[in-house]
C-alpha positions in Angstrom: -49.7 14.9 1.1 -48.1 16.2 -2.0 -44.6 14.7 -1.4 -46.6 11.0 -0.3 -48.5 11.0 -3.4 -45.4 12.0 -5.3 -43.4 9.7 -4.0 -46.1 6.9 -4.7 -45.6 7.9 -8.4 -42.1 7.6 -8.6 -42.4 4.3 -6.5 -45.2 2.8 -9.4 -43.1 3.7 -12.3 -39.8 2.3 -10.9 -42.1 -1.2 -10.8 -43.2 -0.7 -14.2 -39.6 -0.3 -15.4 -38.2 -2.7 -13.5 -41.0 -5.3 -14.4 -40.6 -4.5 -18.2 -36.8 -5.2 -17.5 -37.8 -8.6 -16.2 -39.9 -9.7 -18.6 -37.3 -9.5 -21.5 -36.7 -13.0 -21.9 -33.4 -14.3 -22.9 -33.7 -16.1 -26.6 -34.2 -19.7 -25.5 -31.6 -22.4 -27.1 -32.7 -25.2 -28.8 -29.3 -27.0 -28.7 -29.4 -30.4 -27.8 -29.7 -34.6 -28.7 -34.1 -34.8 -29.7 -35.8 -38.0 -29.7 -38.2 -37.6 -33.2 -41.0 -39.2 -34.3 -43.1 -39.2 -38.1 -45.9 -41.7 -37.2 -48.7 -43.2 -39.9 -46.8 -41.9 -43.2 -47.4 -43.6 -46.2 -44.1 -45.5 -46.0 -44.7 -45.8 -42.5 -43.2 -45.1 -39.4 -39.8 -43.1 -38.9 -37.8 -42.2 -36.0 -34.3 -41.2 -34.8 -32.3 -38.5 -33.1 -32.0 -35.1 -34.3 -28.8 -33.1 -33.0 -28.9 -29.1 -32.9 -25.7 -27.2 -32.1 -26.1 -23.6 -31.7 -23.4 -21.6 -33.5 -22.9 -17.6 -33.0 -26.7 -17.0 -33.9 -27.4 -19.7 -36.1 -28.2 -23.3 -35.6 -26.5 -26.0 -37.8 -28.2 -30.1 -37.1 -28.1 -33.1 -38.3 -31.2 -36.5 -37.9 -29.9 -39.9 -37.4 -32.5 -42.0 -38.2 -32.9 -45.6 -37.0 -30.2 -47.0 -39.3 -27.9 -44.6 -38.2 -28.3 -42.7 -41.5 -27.1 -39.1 -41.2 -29.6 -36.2 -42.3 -27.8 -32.7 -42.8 -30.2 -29.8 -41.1 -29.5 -26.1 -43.1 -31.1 -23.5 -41.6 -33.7 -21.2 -43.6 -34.9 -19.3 -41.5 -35.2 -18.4 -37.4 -38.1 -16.5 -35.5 -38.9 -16.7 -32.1 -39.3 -20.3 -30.9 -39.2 -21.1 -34.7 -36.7 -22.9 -36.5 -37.4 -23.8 -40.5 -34.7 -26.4 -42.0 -33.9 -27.8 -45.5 -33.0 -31.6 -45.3 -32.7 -34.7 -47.5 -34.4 -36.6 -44.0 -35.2 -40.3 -45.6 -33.8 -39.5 -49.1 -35.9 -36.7 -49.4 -35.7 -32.7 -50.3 -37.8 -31.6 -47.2 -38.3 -28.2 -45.7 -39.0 -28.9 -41.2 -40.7 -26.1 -39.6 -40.4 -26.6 -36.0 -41.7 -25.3 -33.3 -40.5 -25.5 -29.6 -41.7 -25.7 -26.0 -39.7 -26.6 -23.2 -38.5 -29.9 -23.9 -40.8 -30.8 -26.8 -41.1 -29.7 -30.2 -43.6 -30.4 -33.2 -43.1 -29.6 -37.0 -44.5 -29.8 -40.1 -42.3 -31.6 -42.9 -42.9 -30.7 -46.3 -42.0 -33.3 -48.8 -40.8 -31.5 -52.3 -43.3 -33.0 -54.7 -45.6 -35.0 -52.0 -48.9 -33.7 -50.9 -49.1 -36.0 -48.0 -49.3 -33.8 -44.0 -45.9 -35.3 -42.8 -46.3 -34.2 -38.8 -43.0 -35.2 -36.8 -42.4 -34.9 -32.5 -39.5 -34.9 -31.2 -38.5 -34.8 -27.0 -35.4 -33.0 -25.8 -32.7 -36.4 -24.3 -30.3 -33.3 -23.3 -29.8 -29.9 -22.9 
């Protein structure tokens, strides 16, 4: 009886182990071509592609926006399934905080010196 519920023991805590092992997830890559959106601005309407390119451990981008105007992304900062970029998007000094999931992502885009709740989507084309 002692060796059956000992060996019970030993069976749950291999499980727990191995489960915990499992459950480390792999840091997801954002790389990829992004479809974007900024809808009801002020200005109106914006959209274009935004390209991120994984590098080592950092992510360097770029927005094309419907006139084929290029946008240079910098990377601030990186947490999680949280990138935050510096950008002159649209001829302006903006700081994008995306977030991801899956194939989508939403951000929040801070225009230096507007108060106005910029809110931009954006849907992964490729991987």
């Amino acid at each position: 009886m002692k060796k059956t519920l000992l060996n019970y023991l030993i069976f749950g805590l291999l499980l727990l182990v191995s489960n915990a092992n499992a459950q480390k997830k792999k840091p997801s890559d954002f790389s990829g071509t992004w479809n974007y959106e900024v809808k009801d601005t002020p200005s109106g309407d914006y959209s274009g592609k935004i390209i991120l390119v994984k590098d080592k451990k950092n992510y360097k981008g770029e927005a094309i926006n419907k006139a084929g105007i290029k946008f240079r992304f910098d990377l601030v900062s990186m947490k999680g399934n949280q990138l935050v970029f510096n950008t002159f998007l649209e001829n302006t000094n903006s700081m994008v905080n995306c977030t991801f999931k899956g194939n989508a992502m939403t951000a929040n885009v801070k225009v230096e010196g507007d108060d106005f709740a910029y809110k931009m989507k954006a849907k992964r084309l490729t991987p």
